[in-house]
N, C-alpha and C positions, 0 to 999 in steps of 0.2 A: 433449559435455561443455562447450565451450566456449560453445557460447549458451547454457547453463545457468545458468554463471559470469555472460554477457555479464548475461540475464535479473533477475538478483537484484540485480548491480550495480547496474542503472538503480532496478529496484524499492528498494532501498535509498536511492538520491539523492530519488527521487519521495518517498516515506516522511516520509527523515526531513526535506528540505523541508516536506513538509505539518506534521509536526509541529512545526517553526519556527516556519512561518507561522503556525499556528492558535495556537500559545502566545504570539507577536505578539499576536494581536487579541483571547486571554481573557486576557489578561494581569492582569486581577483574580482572576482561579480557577487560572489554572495559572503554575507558577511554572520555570522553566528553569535553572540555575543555573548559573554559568562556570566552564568555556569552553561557549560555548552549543551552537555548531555539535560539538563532539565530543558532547554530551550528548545530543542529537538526532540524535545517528547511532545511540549507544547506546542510546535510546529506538527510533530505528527499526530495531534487532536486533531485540530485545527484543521490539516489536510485530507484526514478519513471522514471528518463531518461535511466538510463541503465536497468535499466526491460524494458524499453518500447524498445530502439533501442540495446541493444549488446546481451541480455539475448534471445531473440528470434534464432538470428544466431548460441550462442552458442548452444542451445538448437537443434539445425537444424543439425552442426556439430559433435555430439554426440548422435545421434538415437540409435544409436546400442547400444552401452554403458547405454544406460538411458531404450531400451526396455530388458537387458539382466538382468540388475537389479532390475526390475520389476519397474521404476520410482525410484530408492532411486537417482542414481546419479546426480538428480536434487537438490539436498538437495547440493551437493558439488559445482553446478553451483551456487547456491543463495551461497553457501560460496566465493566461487572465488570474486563473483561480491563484496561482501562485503571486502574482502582481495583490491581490484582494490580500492576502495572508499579509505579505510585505505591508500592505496600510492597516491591517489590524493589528499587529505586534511592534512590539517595540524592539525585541531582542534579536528581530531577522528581518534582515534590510538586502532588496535586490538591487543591482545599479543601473539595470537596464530592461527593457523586454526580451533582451537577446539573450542576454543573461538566464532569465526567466524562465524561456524555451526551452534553453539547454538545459536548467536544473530540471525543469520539470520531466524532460525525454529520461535525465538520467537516473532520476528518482525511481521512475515506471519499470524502465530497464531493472536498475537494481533490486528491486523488489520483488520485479518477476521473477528474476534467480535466484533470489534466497528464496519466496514461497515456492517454486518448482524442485528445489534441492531439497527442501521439507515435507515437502507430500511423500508420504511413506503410505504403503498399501498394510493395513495390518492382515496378519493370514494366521488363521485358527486349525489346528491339527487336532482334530478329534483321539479317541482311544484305537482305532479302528486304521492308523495312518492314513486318512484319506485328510485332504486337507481342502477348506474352501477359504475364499476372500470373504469379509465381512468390512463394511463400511465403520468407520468411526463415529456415526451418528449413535449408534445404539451401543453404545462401551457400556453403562448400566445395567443392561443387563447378562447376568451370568447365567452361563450355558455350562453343557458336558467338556467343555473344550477347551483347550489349553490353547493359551496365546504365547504367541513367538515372536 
């Protein structure tokens, strides 16, 4: 349960970082509204919950559509979801679909590179210098083994 919490925490910072940043740089189409940083945390609720529960069914309801396009029409569900955001809050307003698009490609983008620059392999070196990978699922429990 606890790296559950840890999980989303990070996922959450990553998020709504990228959504900062990206509303930073379309700062003609998307607009943030103060206090920025609480807004963008609120926006990266917002945007982890509907990936997680509405983006799925979309995605389910639209096979055909998404395998006939070779996957682009995914690119217009990550827009949708962000157009839906834009009419549930008040404090983050997009001006267009096209707008939309582009935050949402760059959101994805940006967040794929900060969690790929954060994936760290932890590796345990025993008494004996032999050393093995161990996953970060099972950090609880303590072994003979010194982490590095």
């Amino acid at each position: 349960m606890k790296h559950k919490i840890k999980f989303y925490l990070i996922k959450l910072l990553v998020t709504s970082f990228a959504v900062l940043f990206t509303a930073w740089l379309l700062k003609k189409g998307i607009h943030i509204e103060e206090p920025r940083i609480y807004t963008a945390i609120i926006v990266g609720i917002t945007l982890i919950l509907l990936n997680t529960f509405l983006k799925p069914i979309l995605i389910a309801m639209t096979i055909p559509l998404t395998l006939f396009s070779f996957g682009f029409f995914l690119l217009i569900i990550n827009a949708l979801v962000i157009e839906l955001i834009d009419f549930l809050l008040g404090g983050f307003r997009v001006d267009s679909f096209m707008w939309a698009l582009l935050f949402g490609m760059l959101v994805s983008i940006i967040s794929s590179v900060i969690e790929a620059m954060g994936s760290v392999q932890v590796v345990r070196f025993n008494s004996h210098g032999k050393s093995s990978s161990k996953n970060d699922d099972d950090d609880d429990e303590f072994t003979p083994y010194e982490e590095v």
